[in-house]
C-alpha positions in Angstrom: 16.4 -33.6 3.6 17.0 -31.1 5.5 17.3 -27.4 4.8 21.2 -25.7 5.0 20.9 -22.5 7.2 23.3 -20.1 5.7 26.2 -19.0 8.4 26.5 -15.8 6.3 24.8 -13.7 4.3 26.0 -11.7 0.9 24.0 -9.4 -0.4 25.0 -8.1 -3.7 25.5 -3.8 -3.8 22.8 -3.3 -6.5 20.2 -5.1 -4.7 21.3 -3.3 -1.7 21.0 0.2 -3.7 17.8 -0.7 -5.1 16.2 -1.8 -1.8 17.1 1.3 -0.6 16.3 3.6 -3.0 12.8 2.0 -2.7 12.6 2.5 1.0 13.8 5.9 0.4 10.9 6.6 -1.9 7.9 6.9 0.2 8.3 8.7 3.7 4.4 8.6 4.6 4.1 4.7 4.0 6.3 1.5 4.0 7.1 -0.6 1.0 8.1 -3.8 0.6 9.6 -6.9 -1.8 10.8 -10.0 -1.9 14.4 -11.2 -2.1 15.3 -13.3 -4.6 19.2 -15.9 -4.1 20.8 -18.8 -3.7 22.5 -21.1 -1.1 26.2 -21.8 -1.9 28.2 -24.2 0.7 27.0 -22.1 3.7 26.7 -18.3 2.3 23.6 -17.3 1.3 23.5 -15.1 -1.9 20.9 -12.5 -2.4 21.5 -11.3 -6.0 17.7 -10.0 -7.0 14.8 -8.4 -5.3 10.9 -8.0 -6.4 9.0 -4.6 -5.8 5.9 -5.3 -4.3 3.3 -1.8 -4.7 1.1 -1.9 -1.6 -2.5 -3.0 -1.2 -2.9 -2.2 2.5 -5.0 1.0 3.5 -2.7 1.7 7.0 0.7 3.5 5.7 2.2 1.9 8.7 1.9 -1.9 7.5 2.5 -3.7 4.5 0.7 -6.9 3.2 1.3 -9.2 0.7 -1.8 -10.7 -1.5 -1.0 -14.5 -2.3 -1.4 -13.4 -6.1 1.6 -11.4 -5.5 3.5 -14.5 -4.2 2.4 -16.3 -6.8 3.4 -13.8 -9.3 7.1 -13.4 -7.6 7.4 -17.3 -7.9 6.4 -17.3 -11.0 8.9 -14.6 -11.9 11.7 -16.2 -9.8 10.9 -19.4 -12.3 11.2 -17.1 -15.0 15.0 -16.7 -13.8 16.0 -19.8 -14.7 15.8 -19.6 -18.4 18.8 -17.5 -18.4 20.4 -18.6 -15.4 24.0 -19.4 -15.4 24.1 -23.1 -14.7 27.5 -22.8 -12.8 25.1 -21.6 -9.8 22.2 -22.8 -7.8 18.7 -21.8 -9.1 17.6 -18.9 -8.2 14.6 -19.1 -5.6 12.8 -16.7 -3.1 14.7 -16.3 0.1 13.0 -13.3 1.8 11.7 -10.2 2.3 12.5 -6.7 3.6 10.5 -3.4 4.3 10.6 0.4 5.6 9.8 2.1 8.8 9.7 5.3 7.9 10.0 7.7 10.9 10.2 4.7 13.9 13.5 2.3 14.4 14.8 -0.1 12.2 14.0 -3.2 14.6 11.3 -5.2 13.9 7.8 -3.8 15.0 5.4 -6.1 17.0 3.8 -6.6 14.1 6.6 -7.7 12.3 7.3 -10.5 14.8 
């Protein structure tokens, strides 16, 4: 079967202040996390995000460990315990991360 790409994308305010406030809290090094949501008809719904710390030496690139991804699945699985049932499980959907002091478009690394 295959995949439903979304045709918009909501992201909820807190995760939006929260992702920020993260970027916002190193200007000598990026930071990233993952972004937690759902698909409903064709919106995609980012409702939760996971604070990654960093574990690369460059302050200009960020890295994630595959025990981190493990870990954020695991905590995404976590989720469903309490999740309302009246909505798609809750699953990783993405990612985001700073530039501090260089343009918000993706790097060459990045692509």
């Amino acid at each position: 079967m295959e995949e439903q790409r979304p045709r918009a994308v909501q992201l909820s305010k807190g995760v939006n202040a929260v992702c920020q406030t993260h970027a916002m809290s190193s200007d000598k090094e990026e930071v990233m996390g993952l972004l937690v949501g759902y698909m409903r008809d064709d919106c995609l719904a980012i409702v939760d995000c996971i604070q990654l710390p960093r574990n690369e030496k460059h302050p200009d690139r960020v890295e994630i460990a595959s025990e981190q991804l493990v870990e954020a699945m695991e905590e995404v699985e976590g989720m469903k315990r309490w999740w309302p049932p009246s909505l798609p499980e809750p699953r990783l959907v993405g990612w985001y991360h700073s530039h501090p002091h260089i343009t918000v478009l993706p790097s060459a690394v990045d692509v």
